[in-house]
C-alpha positions as CSV (number, residue, x, y, z in Angstrom):
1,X,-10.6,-5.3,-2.8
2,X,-12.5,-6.1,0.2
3,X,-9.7,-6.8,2.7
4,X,-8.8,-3.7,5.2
5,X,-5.7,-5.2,6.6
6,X,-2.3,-3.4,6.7
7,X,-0.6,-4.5,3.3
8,X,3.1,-4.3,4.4
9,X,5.0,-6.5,3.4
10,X,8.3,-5.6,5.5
11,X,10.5,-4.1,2.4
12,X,10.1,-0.2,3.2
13,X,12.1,0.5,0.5
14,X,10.9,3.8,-1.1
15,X,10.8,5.4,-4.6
16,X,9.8,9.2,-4.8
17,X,7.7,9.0,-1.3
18,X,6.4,5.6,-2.8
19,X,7.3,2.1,-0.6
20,X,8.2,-0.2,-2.9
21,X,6.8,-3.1,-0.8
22,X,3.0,-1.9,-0.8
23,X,2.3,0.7,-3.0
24,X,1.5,3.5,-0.5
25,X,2.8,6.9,0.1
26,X,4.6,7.5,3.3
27,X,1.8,10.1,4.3
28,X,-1.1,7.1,3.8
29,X,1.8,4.6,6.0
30,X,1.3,6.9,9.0
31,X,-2.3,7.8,8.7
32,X,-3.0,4.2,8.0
33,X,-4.8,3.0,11.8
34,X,-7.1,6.3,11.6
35,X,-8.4,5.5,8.4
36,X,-11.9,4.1,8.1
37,X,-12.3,1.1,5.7
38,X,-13.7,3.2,2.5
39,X,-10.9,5.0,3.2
40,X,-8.3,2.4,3.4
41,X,-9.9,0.4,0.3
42,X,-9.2,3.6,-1.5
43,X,-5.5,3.5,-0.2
44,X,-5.3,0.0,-1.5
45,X,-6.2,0.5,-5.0
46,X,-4.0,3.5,-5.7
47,X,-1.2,1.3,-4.4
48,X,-1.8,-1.5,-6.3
49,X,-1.8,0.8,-9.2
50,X,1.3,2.9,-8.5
51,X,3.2,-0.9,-8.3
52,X,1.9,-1.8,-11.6
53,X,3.2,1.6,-12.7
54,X,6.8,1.2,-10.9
55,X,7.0,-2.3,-12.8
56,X,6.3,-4.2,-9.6
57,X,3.8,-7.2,-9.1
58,X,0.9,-6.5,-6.6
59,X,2.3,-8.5,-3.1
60,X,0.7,-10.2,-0.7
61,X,2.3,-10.8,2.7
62,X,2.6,-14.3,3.0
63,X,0.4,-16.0,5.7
């Protein structure tokens, strides 16, 4: 994933401290704008593996 930008989708619906719309803990949510991109790249694949885990599709906010 090369893309840094914030991946929420507007759901905020969570699952054992897990948003249901993008993947990410609520910890990585509010640390999100102080992360540096390696950082955030590494946010956005653990995400799009904890949706695949929760049975969700990988989102993308529509454009």
């Amino acid at each position: 994933m090369s893309s840094t930008k914030d991946p929420c989708i507007s759901i905020c619906k969570f699952t054992d401290d897990i948003c249901l719309g993008c993947g990410r803990s609520k910890r990585e949510i509010k640390s999100w704008k102080k992360l540096d991109k390696t950082d955030k790249r590494t946010v956005l694949a653990e995400a799009s593996l904890r949706l695949i885990k929760l049975g969700g599709a990988v989102r993308r906010k529509s454009k």
